[in-house]
C-alpha positions as CSV (number, residue, x, y, z in Angstrom):
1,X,-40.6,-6.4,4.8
2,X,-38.2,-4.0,2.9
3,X,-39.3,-1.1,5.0
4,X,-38.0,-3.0,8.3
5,X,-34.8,-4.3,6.9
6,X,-34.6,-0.1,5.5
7,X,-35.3,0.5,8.9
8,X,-32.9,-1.8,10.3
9,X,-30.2,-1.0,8.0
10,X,-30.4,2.6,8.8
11,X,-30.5,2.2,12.6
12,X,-27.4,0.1,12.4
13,X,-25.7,2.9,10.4
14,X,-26.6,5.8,13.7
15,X,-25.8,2.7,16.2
16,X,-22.5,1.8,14.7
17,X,-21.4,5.2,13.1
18,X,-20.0,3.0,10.0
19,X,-20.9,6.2,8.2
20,X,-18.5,8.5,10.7
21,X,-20.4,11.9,10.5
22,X,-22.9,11.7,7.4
23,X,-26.0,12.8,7.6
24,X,-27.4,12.7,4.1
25,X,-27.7,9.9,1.6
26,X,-25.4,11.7,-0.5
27,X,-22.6,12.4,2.1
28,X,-23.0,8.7,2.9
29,X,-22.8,7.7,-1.0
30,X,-19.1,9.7,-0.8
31,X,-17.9,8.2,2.2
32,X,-18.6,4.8,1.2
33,X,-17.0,5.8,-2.3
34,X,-13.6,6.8,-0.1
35,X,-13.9,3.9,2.0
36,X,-13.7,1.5,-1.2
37,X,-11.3,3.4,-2.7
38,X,-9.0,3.0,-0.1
39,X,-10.0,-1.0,0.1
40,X,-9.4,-1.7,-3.8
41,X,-5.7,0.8,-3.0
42,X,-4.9,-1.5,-0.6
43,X,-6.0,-4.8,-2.7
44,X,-4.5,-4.2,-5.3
45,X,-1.1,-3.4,-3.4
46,X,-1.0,-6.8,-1.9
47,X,-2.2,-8.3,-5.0
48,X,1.0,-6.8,-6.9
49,X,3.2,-8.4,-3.7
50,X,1.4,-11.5,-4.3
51,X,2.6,-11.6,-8.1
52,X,5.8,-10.9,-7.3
53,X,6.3,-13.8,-4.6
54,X,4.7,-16.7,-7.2
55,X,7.3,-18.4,-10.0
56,X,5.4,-17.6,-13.9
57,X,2.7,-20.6,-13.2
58,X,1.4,-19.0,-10.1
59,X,1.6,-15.8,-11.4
60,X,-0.9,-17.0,-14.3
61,X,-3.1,-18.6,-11.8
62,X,-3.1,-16.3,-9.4
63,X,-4.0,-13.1,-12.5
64,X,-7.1,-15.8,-14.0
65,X,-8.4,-16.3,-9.8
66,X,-8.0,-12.3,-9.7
67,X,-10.4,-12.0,-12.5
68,X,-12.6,-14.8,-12.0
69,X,-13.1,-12.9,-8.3
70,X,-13.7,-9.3,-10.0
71,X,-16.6,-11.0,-11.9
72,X,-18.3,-12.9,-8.6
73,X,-17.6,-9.6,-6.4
74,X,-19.3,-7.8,-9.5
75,X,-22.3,-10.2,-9.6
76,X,-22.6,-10.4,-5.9
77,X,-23.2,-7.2,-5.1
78,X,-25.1,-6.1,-7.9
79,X,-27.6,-9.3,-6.7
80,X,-27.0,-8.3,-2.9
81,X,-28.1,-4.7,-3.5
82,X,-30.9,-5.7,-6.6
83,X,-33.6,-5.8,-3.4
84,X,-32.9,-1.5,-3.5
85,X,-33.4,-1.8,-7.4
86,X,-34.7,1.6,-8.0
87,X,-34.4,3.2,-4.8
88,X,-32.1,5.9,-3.4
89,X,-30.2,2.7,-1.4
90,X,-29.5,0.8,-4.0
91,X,-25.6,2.7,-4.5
92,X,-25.5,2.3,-0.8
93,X,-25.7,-1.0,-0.6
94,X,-23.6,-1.9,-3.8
95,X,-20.6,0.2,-2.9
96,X,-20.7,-1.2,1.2
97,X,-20.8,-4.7,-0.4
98,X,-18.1,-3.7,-2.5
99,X,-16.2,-2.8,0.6
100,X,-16.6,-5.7,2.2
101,X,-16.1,-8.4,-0.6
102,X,-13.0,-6.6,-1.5
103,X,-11.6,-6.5,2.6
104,X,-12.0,-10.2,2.3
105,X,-10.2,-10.8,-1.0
106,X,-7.2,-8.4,0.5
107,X,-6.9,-11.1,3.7
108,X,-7.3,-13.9,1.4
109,X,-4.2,-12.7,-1.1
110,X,-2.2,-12.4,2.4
111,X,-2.3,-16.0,2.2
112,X,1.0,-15.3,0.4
113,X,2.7,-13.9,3.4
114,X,3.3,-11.1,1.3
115,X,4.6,-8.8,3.9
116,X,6.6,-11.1,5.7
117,X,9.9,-10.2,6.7
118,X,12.2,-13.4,6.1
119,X,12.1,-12.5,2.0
């Protein structure tokens, strides 16, 4: 079973080119790194608008969500990519979960019409 969703998960990387030019597990491993770098950037920009647009209780609610998030994203991916415990996919498969928990968060903190331009 883990060799076809391997298999799977590989195929959909040539199919979709999520992985732009890589060819080796480690080139990959340093896109994926770049990518999520450039998703927690962006995050933590519009988390920083967020703060700034909430009165001293939402700021406090808002940091204690922030946190609680950090430790389900943490645990989420470390449980998505556990079925690569071992294996040379296992960093893969954290990091593109990172990405993508992370991308969600960023559209859920817009919530705060952060970027808005009546304020």
């Amino acid at each position: 079973m883990r060799f076809f969703f391997a298999l799977f998960f590989f195929a959909s990387i040539i199919f979709f080119g999520s992985f732009g030019h890589a060819q080796t597990m480690m080139e990959m491993k340093e896109e994926a790194g770049v990518k999520y770098k450039q998703a927690d950037g962006e995050m933590n920009r519009i988390y920083k608008l967020a703060r700034e647009a909430c009165d001293s209780a939402g700021k406090e609610r808002l940091k204690k969500a922030q946190l609680a998030w950090i430790k389900y994203r943490d645990l989420c991916c470390e449980a998505e990519a556990s079925i690569y415990e071992g294996g040379s996919l296992y960093g893969l498969a954290y990091t593109n979960c990172m990405i993508a928990l992370t991308k969600e968060r960023t559209g859920r903190l817009r919530v705060y019409d952060v970027e808005s331009s009546w304020k």
